[in-house]
C-alpha positions as CSV (number, residue, x, y, z in Angstrom):
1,X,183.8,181.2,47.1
2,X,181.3,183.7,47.6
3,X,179.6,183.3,44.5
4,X,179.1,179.5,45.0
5,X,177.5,180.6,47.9
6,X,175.6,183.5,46.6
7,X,174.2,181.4,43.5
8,X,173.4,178.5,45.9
9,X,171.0,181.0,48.2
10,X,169.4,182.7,44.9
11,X,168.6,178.8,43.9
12,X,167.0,177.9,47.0
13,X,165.5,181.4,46.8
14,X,164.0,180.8,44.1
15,X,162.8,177.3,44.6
16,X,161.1,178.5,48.5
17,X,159.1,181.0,46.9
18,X,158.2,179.3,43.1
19,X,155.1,177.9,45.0
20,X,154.1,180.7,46.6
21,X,154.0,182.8,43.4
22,X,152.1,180.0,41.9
23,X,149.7,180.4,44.5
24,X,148.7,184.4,43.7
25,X,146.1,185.4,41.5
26,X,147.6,186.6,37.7
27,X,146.5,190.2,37.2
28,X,146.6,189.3,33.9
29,X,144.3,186.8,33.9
30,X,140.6,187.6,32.5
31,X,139.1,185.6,35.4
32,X,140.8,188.1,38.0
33,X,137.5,190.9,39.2
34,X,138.7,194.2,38.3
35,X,138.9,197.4,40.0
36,X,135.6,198.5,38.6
37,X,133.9,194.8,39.1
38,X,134.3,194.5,42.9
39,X,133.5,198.4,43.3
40,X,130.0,197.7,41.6
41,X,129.4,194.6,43.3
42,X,130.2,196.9,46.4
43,X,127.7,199.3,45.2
44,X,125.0,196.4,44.7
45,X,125.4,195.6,48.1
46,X,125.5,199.0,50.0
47,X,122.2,199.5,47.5
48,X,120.0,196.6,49.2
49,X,121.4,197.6,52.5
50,X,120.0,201.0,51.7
51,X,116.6,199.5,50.7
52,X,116.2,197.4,53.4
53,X,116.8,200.1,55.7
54,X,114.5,202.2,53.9
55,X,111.8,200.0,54.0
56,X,112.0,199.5,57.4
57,X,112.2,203.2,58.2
58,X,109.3,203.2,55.6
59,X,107.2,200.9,57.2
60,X,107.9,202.6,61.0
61,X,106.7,205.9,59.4
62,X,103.4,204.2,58.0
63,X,102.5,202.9,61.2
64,X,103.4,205.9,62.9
65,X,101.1,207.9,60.4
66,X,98.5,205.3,61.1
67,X,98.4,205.5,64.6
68,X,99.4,209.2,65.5
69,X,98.8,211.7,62.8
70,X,95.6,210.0,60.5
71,X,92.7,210.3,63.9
72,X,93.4,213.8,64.0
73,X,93.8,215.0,60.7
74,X,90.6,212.8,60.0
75,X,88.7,215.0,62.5
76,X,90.4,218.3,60.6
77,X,89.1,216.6,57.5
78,X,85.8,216.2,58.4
79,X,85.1,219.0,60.2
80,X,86.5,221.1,56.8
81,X,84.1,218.8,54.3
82,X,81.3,220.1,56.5
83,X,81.9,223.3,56.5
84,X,82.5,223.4,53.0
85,X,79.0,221.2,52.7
86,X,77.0,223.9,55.0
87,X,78.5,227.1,52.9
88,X,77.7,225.4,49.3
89,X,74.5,224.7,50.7
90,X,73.2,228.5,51.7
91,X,74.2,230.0,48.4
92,X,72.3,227.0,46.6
93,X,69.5,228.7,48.5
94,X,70.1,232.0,48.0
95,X,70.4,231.4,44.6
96,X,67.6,229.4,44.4
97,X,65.8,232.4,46.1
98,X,67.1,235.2,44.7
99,X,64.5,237.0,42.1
100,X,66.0,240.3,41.2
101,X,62.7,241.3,39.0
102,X,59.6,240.5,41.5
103,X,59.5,243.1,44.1
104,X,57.0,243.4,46.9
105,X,56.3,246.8,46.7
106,X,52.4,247.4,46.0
107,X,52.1,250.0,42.5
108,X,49.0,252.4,43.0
């Protein structure tokens, strides 16, 4: 009696859960992403959230260059070129001036 009743439940068993089986992907199946698909597509996507933060960050730091630091380094810049422009400027003289062989002492 028992196994009547045991074959019956392994029958309906079987029958409740045939669909559901149905219903789940094959891993066999070449359609099926992989292991190594989904963690590149994973990658893609972690990869243009990274660029899109970066180019935000990017274009914060530009602005912040533009508005803070490039006036005064400017000034630093400018105020180095003349310098540079004054000093390059006295030896052209001095060079222009300098006459090692005439001397202004009178021979008698």
């Amino acid at each position: 009696m028992h196994t009547k009743a045991l074959v019956l439940c392994l029958i309906l068993l079987i029958q409740a859960c045939g669909p559901l089986l149905a219903q789940t992907l094959d891993p066999t199946q070449p359609d099926s992403p992989g292991i190594l698909q989904r963690l590149a597509q994973t990658a893609r996507e972690a990869k243009a959230k990274v660029q899109n933060v970066g180019a935000t960050v990017v274009g914060f730091l530009g602005a912040y260059y533009e508005d803070h630091i490039q006036p005064v380094a400017d000034s630093y810049a400018g105020w180095a070129s003349n310098i540079k422009s004054s000093f390059w400027t006295k030896i052209q003289t001095t060079i222009e001036t300098y006459s090692p062989f005439t001397t202004n002492v009178d021979v008698v």
